[in-house]
N, C-alpha and C positions, 0 to 999 in steps of 0.2 A: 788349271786342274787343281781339285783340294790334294792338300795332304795328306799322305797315308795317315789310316788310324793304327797305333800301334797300342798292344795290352801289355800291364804289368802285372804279370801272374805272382798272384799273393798265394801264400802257403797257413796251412795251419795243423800244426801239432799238436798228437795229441797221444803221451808219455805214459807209458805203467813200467811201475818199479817194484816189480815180483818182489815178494818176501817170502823167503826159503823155498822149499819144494811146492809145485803146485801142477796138475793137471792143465795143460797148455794147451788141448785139441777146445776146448769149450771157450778157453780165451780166446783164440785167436779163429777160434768163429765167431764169435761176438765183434772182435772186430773186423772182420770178413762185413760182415754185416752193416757195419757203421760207413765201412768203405763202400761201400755197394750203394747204400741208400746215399751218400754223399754224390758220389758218378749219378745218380737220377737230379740233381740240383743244376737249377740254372748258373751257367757261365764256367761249371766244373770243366777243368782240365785234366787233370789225372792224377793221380794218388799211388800211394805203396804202404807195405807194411815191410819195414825195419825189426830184425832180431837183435838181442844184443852183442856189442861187440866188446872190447877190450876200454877201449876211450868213451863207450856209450853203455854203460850196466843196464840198460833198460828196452824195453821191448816201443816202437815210435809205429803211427800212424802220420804220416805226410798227406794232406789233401790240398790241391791246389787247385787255386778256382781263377778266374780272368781279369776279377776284379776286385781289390779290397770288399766293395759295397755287395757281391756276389759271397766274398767265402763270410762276411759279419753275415750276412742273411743266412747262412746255416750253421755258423758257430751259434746263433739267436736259436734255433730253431729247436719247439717242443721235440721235436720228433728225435734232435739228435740227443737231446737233454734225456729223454725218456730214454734214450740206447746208451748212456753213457752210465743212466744210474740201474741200469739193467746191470752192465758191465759191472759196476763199484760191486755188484753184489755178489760176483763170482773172484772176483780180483784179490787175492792176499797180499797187500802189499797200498802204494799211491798210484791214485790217475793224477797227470798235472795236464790241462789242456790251454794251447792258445792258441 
């Protein structure tokens, strides 16, 4: 018999660091958004969005995908680049993504 195939789910973050007060129902549809179209990507496993807490000042997007070469194919991708620089323009504050 072969060997099981086992996956290493690889994650990718993706950080905004709100600067002072800001309307958060349009951010965090935006990234509603990012999440959503990431879950339609090949080999996607699941995702969350993180608020901030004490040890983490920033609001996180977690997107986990099956394969390294699965989550680069949509950290690569027009689509999310185009939803990320959608976000910069609502955002007061840093996006940091990896």
């Amino acid at each position: 018999s072969e060997p099981e195939k086992t996956h290493q789910v690889v994650g990718l973050t993706t950080k905004l660091l709100i600067a002072g007060t800001a309307d958060m129902a349009p951010i965090i549809d935006a990234l509603t958004r990012i999440m959503m179209a990431g879950a339609r990507e090949r080999g996607f496993w699941s995702a969350e969005i993180n608020p901030p807490a004490a040890a983490h000042p920033e609001w996180s997007l977690v997107e986990r995908f099956k394969s390294a070469q699965m989550a680069e194919s949509w950290l690569q991708s027009e689509k999310r680049k185009n939803m990320l620089e959608s976000l910069r323009a609502i955002v007061p504050g840093r996006i940091l993504s990896s």
